[in-house]
N, C-alpha and C positions, 0 to 999 in steps of 0.2 A: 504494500500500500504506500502511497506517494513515495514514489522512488525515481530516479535517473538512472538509464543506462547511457552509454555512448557507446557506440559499436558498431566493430565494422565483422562480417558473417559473410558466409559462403550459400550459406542458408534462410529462410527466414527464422527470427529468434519464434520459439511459441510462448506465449504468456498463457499461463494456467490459477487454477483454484482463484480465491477471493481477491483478483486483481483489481487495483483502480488507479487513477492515477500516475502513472509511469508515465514517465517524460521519456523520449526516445531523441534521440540525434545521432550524429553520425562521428565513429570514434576520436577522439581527440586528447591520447594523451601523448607528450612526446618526451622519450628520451633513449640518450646517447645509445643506449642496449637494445632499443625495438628491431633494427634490423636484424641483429643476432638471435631474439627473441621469436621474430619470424622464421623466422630459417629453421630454428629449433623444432617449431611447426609446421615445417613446411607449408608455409603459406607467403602468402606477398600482398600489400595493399594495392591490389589490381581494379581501374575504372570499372571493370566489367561489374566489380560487385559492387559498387559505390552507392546504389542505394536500396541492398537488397533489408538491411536494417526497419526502413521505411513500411514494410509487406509483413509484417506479425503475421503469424497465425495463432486468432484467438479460442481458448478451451476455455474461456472464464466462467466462473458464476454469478447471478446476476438474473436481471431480467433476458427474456429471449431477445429485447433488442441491441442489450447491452453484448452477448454472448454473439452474436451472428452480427451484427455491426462492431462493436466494441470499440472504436476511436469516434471523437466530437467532428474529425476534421477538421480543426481549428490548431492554430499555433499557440501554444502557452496559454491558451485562452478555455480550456475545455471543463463545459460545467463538472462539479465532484464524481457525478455517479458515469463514468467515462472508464473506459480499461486505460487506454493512451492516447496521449496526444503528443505531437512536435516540439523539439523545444525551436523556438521562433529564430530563423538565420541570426536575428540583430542580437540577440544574445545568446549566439551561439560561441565559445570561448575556449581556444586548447588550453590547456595545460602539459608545464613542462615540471617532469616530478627531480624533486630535490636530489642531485649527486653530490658527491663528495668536494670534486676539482669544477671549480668554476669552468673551465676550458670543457669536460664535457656538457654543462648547459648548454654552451654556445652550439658545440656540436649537433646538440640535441634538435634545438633550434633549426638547425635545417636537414632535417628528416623530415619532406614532404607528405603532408596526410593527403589521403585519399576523398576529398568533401564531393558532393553535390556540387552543381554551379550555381543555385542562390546562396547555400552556404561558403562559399568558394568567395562569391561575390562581394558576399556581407564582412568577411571576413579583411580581405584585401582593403574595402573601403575605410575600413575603423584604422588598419594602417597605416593608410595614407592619411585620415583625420592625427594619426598621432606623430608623421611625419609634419605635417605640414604645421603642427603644432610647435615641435619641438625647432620647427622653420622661427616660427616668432620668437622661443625662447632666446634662440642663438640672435636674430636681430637684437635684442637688446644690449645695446655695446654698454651701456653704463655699469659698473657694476650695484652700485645703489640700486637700480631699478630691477636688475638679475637679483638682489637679494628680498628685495620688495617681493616678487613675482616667486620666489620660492616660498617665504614666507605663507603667501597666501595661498598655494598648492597645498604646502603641507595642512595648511588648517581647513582647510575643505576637506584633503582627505582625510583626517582627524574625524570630522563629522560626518564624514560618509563611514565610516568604519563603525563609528558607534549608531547610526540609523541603520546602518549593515546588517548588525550582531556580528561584523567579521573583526573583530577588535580580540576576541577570545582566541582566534585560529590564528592570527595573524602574532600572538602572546607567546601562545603555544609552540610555533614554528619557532619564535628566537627562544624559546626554553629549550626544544630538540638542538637547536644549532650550539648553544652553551652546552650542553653537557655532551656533544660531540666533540667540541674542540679541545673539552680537558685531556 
């Protein structure tokens, strides 16, 4: 019950018993080992399957329209008594998992996923919003106004962490990072 998958399948995934709620997208996480991960699998992130994730096959229980329909059809947006729905391109978000050596992040980092092309799209865009941002930061030659302009980054993201709840996770992660580096 209200759960996220991200996944990428050869198959369609089946959702069974008292499902509701499942967000589905397409897999996204990345780092430095997935290729060797794959391999171990014998598998590869291949277009062909890129959006076999999207095609459940539903066993749910529920109403029969829930069980033979079982998705709202909608993005992020699907009333509760729903098996799954989408999660919406615009918030659709990889993740890159925590290694040891900074230099494999980066690595990690370009291990190309396998997306859809709205998700592909949405993606790319947010990108380019955070280049083209990071375009303004660098125009400010003063450094007063660069310290201004961090200032007020940081305290937005202050406040967006605590209307988050991501202020606990984000705790959590420099308490794992501290007691790794002793």
């Amino acid at each position: 019950i209200d759960s996220s998958a991200f996944v990428y399948c050869l198959n369609p995934p089946i959702l069974t018993g008292d499902s509701r709620g499942i967000k589905l997208a397409p897999f996204n996480a990345l780092y430095s080992g997935l290729r060797r991960a794959l391999a171990r699998a014998n598998m590869k992130l291949e277009e062909e399957h890129v959006d076999v994730w999207a095609h459940p096959v539903c066993c749910t229980l529920g109403t029969p329209d829930e069980t033979l329909g079982g998705r709202s059809g909608n993005l992020d947006e699907a009333p509760g008594n729903t098996t799954y729905h989408f999660v919406h391109p615009d918030n659709f978000q990889p993740i890159v998992l925590p290694e040891d050596q900074p230099q494999t992040a980066v690595a990690a980092a370009r291990v190309a996923l396998v997306l859809p092309q709205v998700y592909d799209d949405a993606l790319k865009a947010r990108e380019d919003e955070i280049r083209a941002f990071q375009s303004l930061v660098a125009e400010l030659g003063d450094d007063t106004k660069k310290r201004r302009a961090h200032q007020a980054i940081q305290g937005h993201f202050r406040e967006w962490l605590q209307a988050s709840g991501k202020s606990r996770q984000l705790a959590d992660l420099a308490k794992l990072a501290q007691q790794e580096s002793r």
